[in-house]
DSSP file (Angstrom, degrees, kcal/mol; ACC not computed):
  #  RESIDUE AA STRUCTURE BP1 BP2  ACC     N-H-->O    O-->H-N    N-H-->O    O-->H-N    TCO  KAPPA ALPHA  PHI   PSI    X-CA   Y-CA   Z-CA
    1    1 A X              0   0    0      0, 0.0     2,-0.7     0, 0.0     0, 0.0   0.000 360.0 360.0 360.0 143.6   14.3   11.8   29.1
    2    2 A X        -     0   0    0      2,-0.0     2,-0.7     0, 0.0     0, 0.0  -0.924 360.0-168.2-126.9 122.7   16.7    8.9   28.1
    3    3 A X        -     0   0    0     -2,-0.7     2,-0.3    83,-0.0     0, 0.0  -0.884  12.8-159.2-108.5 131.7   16.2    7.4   24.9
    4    4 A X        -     0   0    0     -2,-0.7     3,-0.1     1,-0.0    -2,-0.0  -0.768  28.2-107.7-102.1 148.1   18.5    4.1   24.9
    5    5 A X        -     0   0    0     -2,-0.3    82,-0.1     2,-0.1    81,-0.1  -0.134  18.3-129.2 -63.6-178.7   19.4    2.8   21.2
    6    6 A X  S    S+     0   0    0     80,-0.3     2,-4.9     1,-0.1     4,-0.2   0.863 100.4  74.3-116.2 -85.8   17.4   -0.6   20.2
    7    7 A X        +     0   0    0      2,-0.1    -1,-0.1     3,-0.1     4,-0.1   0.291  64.9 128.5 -30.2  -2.3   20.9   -2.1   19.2
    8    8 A X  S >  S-     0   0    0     -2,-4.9     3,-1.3     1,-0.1    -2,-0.0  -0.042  82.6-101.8 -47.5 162.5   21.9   -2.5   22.5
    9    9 A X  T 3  S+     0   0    0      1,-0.2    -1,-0.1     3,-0.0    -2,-0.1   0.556 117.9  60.6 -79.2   8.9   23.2   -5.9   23.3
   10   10 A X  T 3  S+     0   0    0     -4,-0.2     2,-0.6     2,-0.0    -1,-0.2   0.363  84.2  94.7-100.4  12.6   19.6   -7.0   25.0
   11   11 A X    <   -     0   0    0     -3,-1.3     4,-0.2     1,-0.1     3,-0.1  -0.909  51.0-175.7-116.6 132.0   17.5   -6.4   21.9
   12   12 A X     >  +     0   0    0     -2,-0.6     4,-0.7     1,-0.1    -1,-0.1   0.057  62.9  88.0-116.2   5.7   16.9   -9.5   19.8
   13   13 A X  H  > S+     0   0    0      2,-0.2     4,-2.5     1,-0.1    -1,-0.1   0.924  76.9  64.9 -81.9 -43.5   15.2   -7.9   16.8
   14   14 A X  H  > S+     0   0    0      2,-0.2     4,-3.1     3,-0.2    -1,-0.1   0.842 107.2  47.2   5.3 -74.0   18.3   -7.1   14.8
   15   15 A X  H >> S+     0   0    0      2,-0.2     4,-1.3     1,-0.2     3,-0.8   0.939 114.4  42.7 -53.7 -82.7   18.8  -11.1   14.6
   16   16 A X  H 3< S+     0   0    0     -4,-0.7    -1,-0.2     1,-0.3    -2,-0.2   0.609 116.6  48.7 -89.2 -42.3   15.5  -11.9   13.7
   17   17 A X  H >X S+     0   0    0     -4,-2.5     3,-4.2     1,-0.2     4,-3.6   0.976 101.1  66.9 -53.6 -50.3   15.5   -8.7   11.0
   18   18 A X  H << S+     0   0    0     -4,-3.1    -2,-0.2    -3,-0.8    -1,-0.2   0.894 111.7  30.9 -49.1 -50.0   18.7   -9.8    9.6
   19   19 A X  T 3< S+     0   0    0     -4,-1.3    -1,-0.3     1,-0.2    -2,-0.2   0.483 119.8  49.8-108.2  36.4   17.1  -12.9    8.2
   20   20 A X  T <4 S+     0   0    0     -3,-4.2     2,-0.2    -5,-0.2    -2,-0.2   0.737 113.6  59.8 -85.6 -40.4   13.5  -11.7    7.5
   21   21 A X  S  < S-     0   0    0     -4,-3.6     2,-0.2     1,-0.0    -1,-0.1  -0.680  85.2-118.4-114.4 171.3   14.8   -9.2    5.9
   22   22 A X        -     0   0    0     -2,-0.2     2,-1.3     2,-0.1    -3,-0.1  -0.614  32.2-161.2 -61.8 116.4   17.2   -7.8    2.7
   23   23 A X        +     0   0    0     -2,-0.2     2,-0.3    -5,-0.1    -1,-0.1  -0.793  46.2 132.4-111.9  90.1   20.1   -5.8    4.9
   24   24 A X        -     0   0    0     -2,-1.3    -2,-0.1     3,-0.2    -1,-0.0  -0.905  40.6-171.9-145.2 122.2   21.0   -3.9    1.8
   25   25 A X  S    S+     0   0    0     -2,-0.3    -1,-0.1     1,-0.1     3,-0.1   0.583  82.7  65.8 -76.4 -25.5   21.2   -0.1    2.9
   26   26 A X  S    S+     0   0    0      1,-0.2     2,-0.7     2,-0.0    -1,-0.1   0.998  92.4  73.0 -59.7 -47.7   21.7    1.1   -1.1
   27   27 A X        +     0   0    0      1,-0.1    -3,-0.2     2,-0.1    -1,-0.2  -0.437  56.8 161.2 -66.8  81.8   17.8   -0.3   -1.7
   28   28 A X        +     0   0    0     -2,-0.7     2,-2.3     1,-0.2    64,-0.2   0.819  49.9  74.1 -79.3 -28.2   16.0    2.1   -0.1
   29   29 A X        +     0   0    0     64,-0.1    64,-0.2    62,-0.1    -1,-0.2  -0.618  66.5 174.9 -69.3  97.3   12.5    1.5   -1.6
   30   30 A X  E     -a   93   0A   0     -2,-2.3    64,-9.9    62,-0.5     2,-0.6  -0.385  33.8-102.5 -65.8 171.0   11.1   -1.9    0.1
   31   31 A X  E     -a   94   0A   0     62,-0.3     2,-0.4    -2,-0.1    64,-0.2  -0.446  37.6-171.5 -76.7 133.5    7.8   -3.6   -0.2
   32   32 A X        -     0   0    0     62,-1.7    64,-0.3    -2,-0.6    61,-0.0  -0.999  20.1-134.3-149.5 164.5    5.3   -3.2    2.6
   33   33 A X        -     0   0    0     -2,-0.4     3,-0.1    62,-0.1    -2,-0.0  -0.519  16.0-165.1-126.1  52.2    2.4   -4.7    3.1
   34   34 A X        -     0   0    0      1,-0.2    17,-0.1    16,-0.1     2,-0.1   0.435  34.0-111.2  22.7 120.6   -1.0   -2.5    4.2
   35   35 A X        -     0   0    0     14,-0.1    15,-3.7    15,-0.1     2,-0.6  -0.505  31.0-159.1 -83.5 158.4   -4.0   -4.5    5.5
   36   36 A X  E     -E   49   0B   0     13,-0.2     2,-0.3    -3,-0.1    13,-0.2  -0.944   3.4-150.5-126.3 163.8   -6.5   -4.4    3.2
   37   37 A X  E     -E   48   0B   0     11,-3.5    11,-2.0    -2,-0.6     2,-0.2  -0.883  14.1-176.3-108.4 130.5  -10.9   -5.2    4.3
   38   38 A X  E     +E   47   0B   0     -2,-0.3     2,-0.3     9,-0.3     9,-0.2  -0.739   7.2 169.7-157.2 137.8  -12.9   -6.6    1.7
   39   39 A X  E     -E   46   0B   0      7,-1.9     7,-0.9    -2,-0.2     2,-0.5  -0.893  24.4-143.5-128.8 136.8  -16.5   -7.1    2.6
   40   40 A X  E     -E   45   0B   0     -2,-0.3     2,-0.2     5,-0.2     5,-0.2  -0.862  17.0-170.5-112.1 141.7  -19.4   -7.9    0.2
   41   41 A X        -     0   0    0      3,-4.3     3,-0.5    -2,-0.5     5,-0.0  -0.665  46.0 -84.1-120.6-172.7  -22.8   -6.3    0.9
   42   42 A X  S    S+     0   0    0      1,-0.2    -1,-0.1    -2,-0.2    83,-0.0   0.863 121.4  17.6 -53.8 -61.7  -26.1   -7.3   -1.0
   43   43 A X  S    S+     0   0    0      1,-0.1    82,-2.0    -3,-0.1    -1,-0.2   0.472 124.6  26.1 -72.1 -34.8  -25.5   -5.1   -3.9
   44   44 A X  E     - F   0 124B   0     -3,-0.5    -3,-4.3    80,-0.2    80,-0.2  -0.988  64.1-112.8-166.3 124.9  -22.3   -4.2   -4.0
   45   45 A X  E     -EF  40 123B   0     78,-2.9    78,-0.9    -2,-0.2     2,-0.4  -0.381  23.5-165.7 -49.1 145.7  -17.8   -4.9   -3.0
   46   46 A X  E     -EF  39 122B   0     -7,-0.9    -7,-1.9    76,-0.2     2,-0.5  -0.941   6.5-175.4-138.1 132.2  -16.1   -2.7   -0.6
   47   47 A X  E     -EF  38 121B   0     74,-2.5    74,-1.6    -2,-0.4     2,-0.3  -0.999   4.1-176.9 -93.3 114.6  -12.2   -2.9   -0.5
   48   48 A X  E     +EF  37 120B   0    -11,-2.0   -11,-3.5    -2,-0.5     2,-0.7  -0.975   8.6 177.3-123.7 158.2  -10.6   -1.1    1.8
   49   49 A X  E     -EF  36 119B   0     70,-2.2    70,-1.1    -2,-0.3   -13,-0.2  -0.930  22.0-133.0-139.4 107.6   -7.0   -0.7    2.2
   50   50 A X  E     - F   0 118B   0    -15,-3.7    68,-0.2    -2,-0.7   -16,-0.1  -0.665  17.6-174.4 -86.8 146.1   -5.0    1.5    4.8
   51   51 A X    >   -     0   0    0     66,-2.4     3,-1.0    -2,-0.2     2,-0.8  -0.601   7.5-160.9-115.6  65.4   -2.3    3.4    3.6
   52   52 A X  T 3  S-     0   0    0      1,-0.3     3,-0.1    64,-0.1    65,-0.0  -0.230  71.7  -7.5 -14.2  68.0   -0.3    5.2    6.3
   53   53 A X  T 3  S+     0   0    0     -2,-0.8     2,-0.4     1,-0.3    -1,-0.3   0.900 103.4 118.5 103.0  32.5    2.1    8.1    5.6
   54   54 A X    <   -     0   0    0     -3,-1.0     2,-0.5    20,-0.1    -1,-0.3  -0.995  60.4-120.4-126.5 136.1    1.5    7.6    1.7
   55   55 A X    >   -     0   0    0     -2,-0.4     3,-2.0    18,-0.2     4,-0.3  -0.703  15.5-116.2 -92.2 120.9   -0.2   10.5   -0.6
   56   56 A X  G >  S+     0   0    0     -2,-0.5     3,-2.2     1,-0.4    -1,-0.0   0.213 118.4  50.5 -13.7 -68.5   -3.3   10.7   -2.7
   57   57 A X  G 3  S+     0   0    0      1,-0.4    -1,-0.4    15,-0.1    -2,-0.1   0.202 100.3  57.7 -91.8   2.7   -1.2   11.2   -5.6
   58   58 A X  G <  S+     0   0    0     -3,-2.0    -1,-0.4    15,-0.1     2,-0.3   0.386  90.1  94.6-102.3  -7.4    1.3    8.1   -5.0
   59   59 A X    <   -     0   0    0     -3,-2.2     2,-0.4    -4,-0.3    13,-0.3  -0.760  56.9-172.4 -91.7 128.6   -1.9    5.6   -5.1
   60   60 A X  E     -B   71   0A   0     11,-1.6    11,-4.0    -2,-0.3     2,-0.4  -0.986   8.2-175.5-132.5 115.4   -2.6    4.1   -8.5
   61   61 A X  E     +B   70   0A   0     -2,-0.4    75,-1.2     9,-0.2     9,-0.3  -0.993   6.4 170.1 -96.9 131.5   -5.7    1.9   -9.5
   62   62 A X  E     -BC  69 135A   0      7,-1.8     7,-3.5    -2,-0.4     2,-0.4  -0.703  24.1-152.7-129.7 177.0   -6.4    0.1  -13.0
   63   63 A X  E     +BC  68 134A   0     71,-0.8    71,-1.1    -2,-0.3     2,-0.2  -0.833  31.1 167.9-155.4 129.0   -8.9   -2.3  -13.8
   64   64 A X  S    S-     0   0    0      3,-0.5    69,-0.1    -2,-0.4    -2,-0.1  -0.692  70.7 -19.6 179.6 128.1   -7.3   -4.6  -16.8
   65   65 A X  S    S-     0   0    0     -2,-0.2    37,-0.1     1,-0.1    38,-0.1   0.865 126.7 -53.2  35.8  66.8   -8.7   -7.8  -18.1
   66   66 A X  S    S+     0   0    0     39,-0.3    36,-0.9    36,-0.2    37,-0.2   0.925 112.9 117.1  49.7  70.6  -11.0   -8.4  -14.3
   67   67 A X        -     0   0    0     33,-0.2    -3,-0.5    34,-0.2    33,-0.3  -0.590  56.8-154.7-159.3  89.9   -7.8   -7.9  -12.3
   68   68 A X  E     -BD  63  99A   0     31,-2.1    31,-1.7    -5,-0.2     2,-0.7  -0.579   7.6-164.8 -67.2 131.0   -7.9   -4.6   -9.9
   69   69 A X  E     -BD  62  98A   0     -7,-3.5    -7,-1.8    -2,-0.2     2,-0.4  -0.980  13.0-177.0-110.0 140.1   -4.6   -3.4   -9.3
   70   70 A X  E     -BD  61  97A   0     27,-1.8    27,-2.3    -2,-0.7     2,-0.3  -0.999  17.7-179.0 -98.8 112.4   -4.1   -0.6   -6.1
   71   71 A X  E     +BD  60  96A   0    -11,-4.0   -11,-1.6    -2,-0.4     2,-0.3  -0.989   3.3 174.2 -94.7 125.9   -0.4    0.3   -6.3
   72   72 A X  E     - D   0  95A   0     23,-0.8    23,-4.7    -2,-0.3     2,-0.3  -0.879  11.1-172.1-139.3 152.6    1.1    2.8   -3.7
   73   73 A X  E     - D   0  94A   0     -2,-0.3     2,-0.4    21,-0.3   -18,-0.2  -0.934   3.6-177.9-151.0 153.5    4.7    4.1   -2.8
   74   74 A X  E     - D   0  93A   0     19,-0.7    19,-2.6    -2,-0.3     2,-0.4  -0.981   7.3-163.0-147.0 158.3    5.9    6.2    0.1
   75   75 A X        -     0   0    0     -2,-0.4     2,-0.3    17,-0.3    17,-0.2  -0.978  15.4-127.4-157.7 142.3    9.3    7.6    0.9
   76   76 A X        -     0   0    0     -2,-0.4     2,-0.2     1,-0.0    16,-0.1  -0.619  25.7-117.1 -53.8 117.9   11.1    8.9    3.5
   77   77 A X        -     0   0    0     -2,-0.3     2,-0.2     1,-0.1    -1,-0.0  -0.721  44.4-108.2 -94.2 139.3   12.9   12.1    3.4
   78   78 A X        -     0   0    0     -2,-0.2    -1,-0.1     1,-0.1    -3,-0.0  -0.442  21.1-119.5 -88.2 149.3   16.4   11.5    3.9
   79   79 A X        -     0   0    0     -2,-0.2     2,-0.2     1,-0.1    -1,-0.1   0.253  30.7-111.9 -52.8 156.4   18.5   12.3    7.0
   80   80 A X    >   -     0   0    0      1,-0.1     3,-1.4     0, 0.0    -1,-0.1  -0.761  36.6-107.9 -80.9 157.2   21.7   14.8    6.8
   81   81 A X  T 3  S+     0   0    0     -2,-0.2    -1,-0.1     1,-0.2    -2,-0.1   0.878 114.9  57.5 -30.6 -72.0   24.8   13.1    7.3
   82   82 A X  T 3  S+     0   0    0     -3,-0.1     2,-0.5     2,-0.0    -1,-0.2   0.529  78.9  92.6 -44.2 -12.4   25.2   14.7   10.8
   83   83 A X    <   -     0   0    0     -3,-1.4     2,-0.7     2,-0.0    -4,-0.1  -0.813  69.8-145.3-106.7 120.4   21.9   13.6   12.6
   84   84 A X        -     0   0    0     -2,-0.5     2,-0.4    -5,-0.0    -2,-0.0  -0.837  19.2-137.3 -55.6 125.2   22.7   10.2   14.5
   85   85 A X        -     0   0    0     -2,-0.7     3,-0.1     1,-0.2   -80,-0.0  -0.877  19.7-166.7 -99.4 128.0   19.3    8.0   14.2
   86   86 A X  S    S-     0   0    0     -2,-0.4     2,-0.4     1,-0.3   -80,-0.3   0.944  73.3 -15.0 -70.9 -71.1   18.5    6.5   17.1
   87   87 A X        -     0   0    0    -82,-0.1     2,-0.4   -81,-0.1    -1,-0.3  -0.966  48.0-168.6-158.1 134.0   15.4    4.0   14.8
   88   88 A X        +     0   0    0     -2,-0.4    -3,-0.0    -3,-0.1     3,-0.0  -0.991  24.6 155.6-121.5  99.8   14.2    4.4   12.1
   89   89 A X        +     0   0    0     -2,-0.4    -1,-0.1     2,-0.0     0, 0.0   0.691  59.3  90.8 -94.7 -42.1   11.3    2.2   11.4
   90   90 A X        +     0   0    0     -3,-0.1     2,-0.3     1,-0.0    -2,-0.1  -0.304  58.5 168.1 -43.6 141.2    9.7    4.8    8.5
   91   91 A X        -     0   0    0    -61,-0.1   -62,-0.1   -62,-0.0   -14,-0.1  -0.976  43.0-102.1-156.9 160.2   11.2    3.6    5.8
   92   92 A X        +     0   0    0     -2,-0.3   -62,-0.5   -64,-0.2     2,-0.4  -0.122  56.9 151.0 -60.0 170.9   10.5    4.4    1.8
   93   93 A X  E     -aD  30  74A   0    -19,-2.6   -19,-0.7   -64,-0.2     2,-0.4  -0.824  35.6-131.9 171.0 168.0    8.2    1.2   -0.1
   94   94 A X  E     -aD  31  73A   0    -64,-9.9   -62,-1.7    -2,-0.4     2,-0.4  -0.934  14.3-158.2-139.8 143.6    5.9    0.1   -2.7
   95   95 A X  E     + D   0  72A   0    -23,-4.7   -23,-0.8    -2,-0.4     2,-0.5  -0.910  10.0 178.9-131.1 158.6    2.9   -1.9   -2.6
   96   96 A X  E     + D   0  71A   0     -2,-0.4     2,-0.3   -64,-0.3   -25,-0.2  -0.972   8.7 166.6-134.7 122.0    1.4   -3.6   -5.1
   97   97 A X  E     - D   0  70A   0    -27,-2.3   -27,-1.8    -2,-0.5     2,-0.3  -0.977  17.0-149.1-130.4 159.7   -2.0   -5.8   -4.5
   98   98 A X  E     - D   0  69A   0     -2,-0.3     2,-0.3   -29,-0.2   -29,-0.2  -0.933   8.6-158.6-144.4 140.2   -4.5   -7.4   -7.0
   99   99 A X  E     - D   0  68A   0    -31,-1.7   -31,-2.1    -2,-0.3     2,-1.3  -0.744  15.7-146.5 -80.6 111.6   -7.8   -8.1   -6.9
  100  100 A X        +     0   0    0     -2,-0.3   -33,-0.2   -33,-0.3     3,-0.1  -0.770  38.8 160.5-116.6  88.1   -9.4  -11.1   -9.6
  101  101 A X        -     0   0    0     -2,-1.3     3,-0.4     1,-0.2    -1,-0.2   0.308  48.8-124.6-101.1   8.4  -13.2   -8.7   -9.8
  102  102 A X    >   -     0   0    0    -36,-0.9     3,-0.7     1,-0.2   -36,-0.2   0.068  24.9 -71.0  96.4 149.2  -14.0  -10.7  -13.2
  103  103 A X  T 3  S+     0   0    0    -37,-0.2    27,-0.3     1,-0.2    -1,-0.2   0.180 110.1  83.4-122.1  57.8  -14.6   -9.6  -16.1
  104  104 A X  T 3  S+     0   0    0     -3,-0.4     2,-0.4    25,-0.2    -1,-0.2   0.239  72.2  94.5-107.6  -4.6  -17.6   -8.3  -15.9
  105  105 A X    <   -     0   0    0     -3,-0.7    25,-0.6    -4,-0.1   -39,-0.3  -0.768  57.7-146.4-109.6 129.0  -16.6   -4.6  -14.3
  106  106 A X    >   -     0   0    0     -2,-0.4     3,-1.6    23,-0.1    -2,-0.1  -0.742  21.8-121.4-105.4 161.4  -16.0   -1.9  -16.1
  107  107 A X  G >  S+     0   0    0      1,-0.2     3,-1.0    -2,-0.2    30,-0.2   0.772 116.6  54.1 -89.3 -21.3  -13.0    0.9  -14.6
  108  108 A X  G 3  S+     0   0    0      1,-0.2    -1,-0.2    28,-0.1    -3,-0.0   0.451  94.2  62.0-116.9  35.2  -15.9    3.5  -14.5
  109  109 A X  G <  S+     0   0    0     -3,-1.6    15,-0.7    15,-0.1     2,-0.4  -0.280  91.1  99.6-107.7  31.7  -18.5    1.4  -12.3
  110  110 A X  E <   -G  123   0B   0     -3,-1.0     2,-0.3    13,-0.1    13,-0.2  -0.878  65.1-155.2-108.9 146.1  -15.6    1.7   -9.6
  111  111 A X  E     -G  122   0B   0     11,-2.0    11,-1.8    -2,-0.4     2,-0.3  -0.939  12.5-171.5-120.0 140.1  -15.9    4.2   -7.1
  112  112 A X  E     +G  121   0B   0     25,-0.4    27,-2.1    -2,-0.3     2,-0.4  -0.990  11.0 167.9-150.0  96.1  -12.4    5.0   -5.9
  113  113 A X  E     -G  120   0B   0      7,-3.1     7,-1.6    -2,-0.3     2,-0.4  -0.969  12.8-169.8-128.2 144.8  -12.1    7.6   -2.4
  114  114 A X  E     +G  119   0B   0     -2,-0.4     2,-0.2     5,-0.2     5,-0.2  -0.949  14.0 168.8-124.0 143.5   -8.7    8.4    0.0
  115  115 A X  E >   -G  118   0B   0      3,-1.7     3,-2.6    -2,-0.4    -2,-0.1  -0.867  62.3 -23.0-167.1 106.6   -9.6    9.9    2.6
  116  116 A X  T 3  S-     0   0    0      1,-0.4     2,-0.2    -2,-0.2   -64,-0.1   0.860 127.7 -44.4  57.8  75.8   -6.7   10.4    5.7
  117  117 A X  T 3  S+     0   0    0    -63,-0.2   -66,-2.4   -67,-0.1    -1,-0.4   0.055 118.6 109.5  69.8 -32.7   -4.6    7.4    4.6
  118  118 A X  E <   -FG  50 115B   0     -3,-2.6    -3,-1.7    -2,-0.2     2,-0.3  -0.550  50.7-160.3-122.4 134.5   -7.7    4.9    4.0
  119  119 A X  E     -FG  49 114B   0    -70,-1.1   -70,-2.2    -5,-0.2     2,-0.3  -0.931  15.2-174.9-119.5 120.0   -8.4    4.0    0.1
  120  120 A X  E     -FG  48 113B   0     -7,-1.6    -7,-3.1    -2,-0.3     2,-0.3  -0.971   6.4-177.6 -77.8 110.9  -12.0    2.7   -0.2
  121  121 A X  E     -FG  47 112B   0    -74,-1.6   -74,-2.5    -2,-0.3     2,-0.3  -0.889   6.0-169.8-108.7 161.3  -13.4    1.4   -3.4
  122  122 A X  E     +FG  46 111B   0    -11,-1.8   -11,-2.0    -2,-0.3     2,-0.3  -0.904   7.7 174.4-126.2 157.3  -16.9    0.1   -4.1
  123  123 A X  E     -FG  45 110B   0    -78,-0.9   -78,-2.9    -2,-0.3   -13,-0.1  -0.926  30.8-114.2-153.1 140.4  -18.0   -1.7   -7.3
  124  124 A X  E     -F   44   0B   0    -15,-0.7     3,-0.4    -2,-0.3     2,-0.3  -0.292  28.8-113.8 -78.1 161.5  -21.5   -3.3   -8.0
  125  125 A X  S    S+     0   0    0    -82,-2.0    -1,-0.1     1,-0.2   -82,-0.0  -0.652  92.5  21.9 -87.0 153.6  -22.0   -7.1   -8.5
  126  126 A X  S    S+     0   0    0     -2,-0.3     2,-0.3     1,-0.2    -1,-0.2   0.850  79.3 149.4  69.9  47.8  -23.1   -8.3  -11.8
  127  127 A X        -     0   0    0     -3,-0.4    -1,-0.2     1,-0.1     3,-0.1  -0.756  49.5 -73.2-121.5 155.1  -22.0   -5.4  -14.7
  128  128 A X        -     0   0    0     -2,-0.3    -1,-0.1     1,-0.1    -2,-0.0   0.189  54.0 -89.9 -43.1 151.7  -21.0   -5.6  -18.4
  129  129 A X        -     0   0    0      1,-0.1     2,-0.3     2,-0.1   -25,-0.2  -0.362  39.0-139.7 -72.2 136.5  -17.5   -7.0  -19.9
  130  130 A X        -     0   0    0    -25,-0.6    -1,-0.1   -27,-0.3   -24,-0.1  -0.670  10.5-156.4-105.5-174.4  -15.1   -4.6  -20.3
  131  131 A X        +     0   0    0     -2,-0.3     2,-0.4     1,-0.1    -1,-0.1   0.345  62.1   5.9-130.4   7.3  -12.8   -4.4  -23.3
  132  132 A X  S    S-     0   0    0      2,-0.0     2,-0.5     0, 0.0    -1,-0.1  -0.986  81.7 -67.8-158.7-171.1   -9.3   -2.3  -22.4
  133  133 A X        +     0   0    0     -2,-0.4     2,-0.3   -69,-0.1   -69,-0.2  -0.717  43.6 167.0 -88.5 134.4   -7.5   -0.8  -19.7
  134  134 A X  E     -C   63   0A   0    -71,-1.1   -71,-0.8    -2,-0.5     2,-0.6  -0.879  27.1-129.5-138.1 175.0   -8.3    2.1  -17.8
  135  135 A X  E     -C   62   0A   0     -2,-0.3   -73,-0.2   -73,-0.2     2,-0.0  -0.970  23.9-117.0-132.5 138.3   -7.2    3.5  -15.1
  136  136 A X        -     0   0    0    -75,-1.2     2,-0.4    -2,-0.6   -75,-0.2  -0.247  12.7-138.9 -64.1 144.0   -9.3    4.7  -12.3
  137  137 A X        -     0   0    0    -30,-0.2     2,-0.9   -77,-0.1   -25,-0.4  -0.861  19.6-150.6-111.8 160.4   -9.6    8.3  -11.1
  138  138 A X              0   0    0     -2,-0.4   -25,-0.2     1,-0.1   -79,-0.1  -0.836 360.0 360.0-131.9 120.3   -9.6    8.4   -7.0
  139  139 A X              0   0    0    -27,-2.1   -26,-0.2    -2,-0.9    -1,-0.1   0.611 360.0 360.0 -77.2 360.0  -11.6   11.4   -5.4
């Protein structure tokens, strides 16, 4: 098996990264960007959001003033010095989306589950104002 590097002089993605992206090697956390579903059934919101390589316990939801936030981080564990990398697409990141649910949702009429990457919440339509911040717990 031959693995040829992607920096070879026929690969044109290099160029294209250089100005899509920040080529600063200290800044290891970047942003990525997760697709998220959100689908309204008769009753009831469904978000869902894949998360890929990132762990229950790096996922944060709050609910503050009818603004859902899902935050998430992953990282990479880093190479020794000695190991060549062919590519490296894994890379450390944080994501941050928010959701404008109103302010009519309270943090503990959210149902919050991760489940093999996948964070699904549901929340009913039409519930009482809430008055602070809380933070969600995600089973």
């Amino acid at each position: 098996m031959s693995l040829i590097p992607r920096d070879s002089w026929f690969n044109i993605e290099p160029f294209f990264n250089h100005f899509l992206t920040p080529d600063d090697k200290d800044n290891k956390a970047e942003f990525f960007s997760p697709r998220v579903d959100i689908t309204e059934k008769d009753d009831r919101y469904e978000i869902v959001a894949d998360l890929p390589g990132v762990k229950k316990d790096d996922v944060d939801v709050q609910l503050h003033d009818g603004i859902l936030t899902i935050e998430a981080k992953t990282l990479v564990e880093k190479k020794s010095e000695k190991d060549k990398v062919i590519r490296q697409e894994r890379h450390s990141g944080f994501f941050r989306r928010n959701f404008n649910v109103g302010k009519n949702l309270k943090a503990e009429e959210i149902e919050a589950n991760f489940k093999d990457g996948v964070l699904t919440l549901h929340f009913h339509k039409n519930v009482e104002v809430p008055d602070e911040r809380r933070k969600i717990s995600i089973n």
